[in-house]
Biopython code that builds the backbone (N, CA, C, O; Angstrom):
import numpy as np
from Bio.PDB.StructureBuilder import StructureBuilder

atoms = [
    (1, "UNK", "N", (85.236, 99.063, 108.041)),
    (1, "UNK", "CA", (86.659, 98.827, 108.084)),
    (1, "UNK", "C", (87.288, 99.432, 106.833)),
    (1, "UNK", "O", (86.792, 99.449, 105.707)),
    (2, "UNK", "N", (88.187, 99.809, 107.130)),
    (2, "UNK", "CA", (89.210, 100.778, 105.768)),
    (2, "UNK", "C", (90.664, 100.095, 105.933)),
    (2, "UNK", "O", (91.326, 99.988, 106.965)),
    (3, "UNK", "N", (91.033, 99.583, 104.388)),
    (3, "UNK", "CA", (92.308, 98.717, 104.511)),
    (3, "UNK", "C", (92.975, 99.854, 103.274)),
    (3, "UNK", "O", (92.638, 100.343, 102.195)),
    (4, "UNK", "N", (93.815, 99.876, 103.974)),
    (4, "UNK", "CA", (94.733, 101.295, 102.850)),
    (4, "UNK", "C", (96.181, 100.442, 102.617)),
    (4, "UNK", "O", (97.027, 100.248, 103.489)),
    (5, "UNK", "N", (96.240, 99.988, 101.220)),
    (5, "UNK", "CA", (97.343, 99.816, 100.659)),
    (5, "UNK", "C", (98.175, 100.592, 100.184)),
    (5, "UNK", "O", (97.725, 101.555, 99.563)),
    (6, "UNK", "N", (99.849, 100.424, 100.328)),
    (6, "UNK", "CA", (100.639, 101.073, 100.780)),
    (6, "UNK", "C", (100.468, 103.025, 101.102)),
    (6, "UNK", "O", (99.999, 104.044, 100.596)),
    (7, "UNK", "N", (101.226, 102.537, 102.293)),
    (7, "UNK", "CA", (100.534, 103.731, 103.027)),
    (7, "UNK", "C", (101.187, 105.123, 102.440)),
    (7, "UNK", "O", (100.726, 106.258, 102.322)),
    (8, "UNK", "N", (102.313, 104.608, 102.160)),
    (8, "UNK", "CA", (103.782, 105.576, 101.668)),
    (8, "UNK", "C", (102.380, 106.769, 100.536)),
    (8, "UNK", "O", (101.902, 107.872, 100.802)),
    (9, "UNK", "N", (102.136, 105.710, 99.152)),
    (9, "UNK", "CA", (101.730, 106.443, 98.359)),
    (9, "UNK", "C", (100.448, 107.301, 98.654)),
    (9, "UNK", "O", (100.360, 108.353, 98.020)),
    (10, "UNK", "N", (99.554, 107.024, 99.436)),
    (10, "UNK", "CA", (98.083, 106.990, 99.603)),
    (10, "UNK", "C", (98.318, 107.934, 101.459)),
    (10, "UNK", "O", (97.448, 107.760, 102.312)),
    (11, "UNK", "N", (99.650, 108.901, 101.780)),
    (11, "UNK", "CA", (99.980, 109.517, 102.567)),
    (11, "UNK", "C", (98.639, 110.221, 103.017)),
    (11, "UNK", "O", (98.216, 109.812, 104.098)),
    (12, "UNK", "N", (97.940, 111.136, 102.438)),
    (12, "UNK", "CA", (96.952, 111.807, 102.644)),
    (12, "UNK", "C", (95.932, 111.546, 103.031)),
    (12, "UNK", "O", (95.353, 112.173, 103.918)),
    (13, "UNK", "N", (95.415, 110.375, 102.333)),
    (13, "UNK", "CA", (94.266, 109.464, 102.620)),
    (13, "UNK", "C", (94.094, 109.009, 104.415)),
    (13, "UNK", "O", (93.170, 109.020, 105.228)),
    (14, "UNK", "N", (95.748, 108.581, 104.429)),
    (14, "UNK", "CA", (96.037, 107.746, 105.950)),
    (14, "UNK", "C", (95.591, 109.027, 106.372)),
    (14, "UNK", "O", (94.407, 108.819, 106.638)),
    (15, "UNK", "N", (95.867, 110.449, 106.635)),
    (15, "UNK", "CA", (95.592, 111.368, 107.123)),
    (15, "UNK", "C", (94.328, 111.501, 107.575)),
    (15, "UNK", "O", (94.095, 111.694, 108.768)),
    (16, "UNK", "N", (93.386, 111.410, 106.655)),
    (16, "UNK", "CA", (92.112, 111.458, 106.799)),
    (16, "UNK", "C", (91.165, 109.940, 107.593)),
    (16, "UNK", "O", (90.042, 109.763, 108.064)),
    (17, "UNK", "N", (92.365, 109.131, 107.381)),
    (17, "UNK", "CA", (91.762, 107.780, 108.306)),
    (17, "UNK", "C", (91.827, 108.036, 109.616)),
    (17, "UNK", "O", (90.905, 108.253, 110.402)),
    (18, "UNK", "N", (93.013, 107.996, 109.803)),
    (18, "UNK", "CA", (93.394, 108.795, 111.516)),
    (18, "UNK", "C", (92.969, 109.197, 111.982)),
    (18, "UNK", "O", (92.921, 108.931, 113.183)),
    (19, "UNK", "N", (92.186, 110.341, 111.347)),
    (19, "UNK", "CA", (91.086, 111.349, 112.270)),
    (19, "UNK", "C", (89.979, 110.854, 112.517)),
    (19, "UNK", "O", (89.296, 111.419, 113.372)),
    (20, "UNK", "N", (89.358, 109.423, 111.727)),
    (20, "UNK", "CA", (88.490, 108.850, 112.060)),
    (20, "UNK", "C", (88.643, 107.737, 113.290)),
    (20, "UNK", "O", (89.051, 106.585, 113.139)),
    (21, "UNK", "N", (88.337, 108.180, 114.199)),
    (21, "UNK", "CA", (88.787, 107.421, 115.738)),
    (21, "UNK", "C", (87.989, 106.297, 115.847)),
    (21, "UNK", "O", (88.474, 105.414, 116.555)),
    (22, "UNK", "N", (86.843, 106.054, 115.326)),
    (22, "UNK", "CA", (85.434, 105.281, 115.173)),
    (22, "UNK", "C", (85.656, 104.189, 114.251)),
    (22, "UNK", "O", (85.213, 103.049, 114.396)),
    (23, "UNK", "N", (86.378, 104.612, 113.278)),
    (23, "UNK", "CA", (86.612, 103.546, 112.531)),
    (23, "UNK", "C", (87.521, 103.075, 112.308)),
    (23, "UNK", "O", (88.522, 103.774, 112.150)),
    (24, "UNK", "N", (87.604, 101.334, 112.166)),
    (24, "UNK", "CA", (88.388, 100.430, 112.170)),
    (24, "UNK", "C", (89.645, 100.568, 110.803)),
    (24, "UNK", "O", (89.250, 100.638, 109.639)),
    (25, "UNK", "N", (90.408, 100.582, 110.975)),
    (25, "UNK", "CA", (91.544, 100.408, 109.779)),
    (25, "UNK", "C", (92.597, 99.541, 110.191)),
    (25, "UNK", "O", (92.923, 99.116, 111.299)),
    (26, "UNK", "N", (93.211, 99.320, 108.645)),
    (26, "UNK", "CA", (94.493, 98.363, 108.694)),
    (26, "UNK", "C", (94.977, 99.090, 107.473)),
    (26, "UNK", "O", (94.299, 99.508, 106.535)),
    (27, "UNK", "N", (96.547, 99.179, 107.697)),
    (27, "UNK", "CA", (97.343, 99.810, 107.125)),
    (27, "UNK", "C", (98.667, 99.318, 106.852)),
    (27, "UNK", "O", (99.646, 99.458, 107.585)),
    (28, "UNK", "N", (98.609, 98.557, 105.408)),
    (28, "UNK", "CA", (99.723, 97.729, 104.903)),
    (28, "UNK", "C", (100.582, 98.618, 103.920)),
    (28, "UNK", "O", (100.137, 99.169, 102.913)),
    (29, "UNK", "N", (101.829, 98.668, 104.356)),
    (29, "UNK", "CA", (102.753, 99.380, 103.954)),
    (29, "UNK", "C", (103.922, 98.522, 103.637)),
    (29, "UNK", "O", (103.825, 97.304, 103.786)),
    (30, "UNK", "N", (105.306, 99.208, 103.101)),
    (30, "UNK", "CA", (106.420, 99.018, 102.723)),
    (30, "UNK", "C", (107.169, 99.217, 104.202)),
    (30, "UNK", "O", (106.444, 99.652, 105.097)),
    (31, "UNK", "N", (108.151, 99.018, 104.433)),
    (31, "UNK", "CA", (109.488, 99.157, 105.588)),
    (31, "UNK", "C", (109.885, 100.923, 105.399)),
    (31, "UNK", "O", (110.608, 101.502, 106.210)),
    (32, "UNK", "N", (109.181, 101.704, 104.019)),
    (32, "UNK", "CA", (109.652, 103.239, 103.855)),
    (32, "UNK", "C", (108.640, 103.839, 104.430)),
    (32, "UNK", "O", (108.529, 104.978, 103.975)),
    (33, "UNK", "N", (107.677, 103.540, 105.399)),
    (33, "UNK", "CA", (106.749, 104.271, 105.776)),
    (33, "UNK", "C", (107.190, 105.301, 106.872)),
    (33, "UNK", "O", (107.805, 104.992, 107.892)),
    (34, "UNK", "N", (106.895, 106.249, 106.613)),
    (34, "UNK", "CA", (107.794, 107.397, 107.462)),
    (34, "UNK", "C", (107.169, 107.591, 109.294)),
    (34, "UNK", "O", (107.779, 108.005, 110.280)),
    (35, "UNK", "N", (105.468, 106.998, 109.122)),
    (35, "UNK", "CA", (105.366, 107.580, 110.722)),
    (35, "UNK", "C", (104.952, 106.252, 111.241)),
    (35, "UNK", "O", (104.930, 105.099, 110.813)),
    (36, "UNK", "N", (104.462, 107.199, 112.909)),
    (36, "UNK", "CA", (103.968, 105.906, 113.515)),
    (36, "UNK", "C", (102.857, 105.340, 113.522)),
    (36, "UNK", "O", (102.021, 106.169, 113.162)),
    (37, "UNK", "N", (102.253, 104.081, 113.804)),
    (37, "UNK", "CA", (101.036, 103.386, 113.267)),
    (37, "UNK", "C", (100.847, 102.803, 114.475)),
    (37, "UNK", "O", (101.724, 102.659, 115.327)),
    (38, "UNK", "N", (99.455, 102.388, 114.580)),
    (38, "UNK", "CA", (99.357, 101.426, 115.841)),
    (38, "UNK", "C", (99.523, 99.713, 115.130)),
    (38, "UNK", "O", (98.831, 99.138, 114.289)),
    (39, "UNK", "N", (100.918, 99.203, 116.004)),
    (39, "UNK", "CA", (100.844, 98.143, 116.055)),
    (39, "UNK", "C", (100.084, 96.917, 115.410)),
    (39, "UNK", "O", (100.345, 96.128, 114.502)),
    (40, "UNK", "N", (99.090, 97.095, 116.232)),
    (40, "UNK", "CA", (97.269, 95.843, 116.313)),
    (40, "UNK", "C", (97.416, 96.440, 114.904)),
    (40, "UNK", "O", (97.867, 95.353, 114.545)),
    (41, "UNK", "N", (97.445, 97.094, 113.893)),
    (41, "UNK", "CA", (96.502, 97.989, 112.707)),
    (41, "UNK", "C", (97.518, 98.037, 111.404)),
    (41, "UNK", "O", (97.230, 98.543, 110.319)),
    (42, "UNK", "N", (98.734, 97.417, 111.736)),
    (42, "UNK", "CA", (100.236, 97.984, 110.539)),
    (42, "UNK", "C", (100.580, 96.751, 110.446)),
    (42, "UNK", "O", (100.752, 96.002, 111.408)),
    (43, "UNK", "N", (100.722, 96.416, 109.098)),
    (43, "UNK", "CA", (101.343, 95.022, 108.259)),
    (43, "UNK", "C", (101.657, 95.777, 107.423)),
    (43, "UNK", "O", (100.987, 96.483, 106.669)),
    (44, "UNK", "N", (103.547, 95.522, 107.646)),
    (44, "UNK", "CA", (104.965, 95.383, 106.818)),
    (44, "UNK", "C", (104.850, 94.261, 105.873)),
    (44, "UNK", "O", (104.859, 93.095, 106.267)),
    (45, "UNK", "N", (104.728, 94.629, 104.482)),
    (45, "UNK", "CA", (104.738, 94.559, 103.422)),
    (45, "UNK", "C", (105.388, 94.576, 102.117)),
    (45, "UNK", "O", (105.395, 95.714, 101.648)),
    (46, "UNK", "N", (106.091, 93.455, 101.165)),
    (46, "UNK", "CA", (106.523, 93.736, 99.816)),
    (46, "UNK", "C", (104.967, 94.374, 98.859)),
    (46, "UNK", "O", (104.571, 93.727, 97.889)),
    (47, "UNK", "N", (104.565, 95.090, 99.106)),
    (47, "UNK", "CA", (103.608, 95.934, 98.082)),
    (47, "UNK", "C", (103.744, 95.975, 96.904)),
    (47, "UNK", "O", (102.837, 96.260, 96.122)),
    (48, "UNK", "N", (105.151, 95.634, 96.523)),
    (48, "UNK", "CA", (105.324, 95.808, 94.816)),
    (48, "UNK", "C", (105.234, 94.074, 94.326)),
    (48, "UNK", "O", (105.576, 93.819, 93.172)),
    (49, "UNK", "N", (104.823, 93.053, 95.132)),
    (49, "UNK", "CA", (104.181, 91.588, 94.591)),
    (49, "UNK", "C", (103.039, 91.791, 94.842)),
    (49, "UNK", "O", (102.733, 92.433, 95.846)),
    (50, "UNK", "N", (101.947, 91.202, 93.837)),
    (50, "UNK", "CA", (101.203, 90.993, 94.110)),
    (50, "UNK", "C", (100.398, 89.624, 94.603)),
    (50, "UNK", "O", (99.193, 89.536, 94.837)),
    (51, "UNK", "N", (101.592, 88.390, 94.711)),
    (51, "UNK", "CA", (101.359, 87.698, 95.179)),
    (51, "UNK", "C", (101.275, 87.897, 97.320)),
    (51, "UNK", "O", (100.497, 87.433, 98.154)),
    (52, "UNK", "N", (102.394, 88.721, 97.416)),
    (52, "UNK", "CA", (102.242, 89.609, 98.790)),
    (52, "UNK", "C", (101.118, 89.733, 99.012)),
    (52, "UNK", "O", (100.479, 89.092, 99.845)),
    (53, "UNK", "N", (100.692, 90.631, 98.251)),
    (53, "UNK", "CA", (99.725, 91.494, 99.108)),
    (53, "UNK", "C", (98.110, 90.475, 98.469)),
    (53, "UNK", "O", (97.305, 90.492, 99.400)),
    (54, "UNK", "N", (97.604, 89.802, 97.425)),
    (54, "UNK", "CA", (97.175, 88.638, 97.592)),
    (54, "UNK", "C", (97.008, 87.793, 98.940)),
    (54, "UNK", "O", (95.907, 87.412, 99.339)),
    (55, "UNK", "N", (98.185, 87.545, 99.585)),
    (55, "UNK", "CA", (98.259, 86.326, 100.491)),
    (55, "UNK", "C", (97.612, 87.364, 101.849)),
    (55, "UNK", "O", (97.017, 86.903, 102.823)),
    (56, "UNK", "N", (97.865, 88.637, 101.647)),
    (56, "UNK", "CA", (97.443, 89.778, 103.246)),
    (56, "UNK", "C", (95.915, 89.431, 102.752)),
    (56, "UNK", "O", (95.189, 88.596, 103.292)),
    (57, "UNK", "N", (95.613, 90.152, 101.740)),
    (57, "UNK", "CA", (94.394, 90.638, 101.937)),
    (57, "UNK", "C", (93.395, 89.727, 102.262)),
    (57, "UNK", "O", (92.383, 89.991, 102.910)),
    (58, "UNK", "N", (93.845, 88.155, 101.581)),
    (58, "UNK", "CA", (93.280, 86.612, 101.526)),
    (58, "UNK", "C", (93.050, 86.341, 103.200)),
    (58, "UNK", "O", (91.981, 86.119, 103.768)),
    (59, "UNK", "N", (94.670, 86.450, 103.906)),
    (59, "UNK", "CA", (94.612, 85.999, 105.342)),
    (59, "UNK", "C", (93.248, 87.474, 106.320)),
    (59, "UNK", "O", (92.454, 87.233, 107.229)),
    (60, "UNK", "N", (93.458, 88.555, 105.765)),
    (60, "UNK", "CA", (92.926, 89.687, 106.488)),
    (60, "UNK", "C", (91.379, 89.128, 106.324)),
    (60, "UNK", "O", (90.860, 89.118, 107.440)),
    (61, "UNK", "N", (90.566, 88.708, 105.409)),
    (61, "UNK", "CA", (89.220, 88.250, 104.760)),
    (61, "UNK", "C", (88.771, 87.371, 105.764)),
    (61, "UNK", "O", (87.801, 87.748, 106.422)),
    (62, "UNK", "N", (89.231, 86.375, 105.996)),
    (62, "UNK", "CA", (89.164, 84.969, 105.858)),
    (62, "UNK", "C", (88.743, 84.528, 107.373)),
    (62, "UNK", "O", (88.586, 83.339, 107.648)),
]
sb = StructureBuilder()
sb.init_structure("model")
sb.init_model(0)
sb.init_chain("A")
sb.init_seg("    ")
for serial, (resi, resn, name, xyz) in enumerate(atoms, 1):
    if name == "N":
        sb.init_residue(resn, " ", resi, " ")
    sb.init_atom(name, np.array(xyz, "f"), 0.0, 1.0, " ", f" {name:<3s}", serial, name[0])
structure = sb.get_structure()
């Protein structure tokens, strides 16, 4: 599984996730994320708390 925090900055990376069809990802971003994501796989995100993204990654684990 590949969890890519905010997607905005780490653009390229998502690039290279995508093409991996096999593997599982989640992709937590800001509301400025420019493309489309699947649904099941995209959590809208304050990224700049880190109590935010704390409480994702805690609930995503768990």
């Amino acid at each position: 599984m590949v969890v890519v925090l905010d997607g905005l900055m780490m653009e390229n990376f998502v690039n290279e996730v995508e093409k991996q069809k096999e593997v599982e990802s989640i992709l937590i971003c800001g509301t400025n994320f420019p493309r489309w994501w699947k649904e099941d796989s995209l959590i809208i995100a304050n990224i700049n708390s880190h109590k935010s993204v704390d409480y994702i990654l805690t609930n995503i684990l768990s």
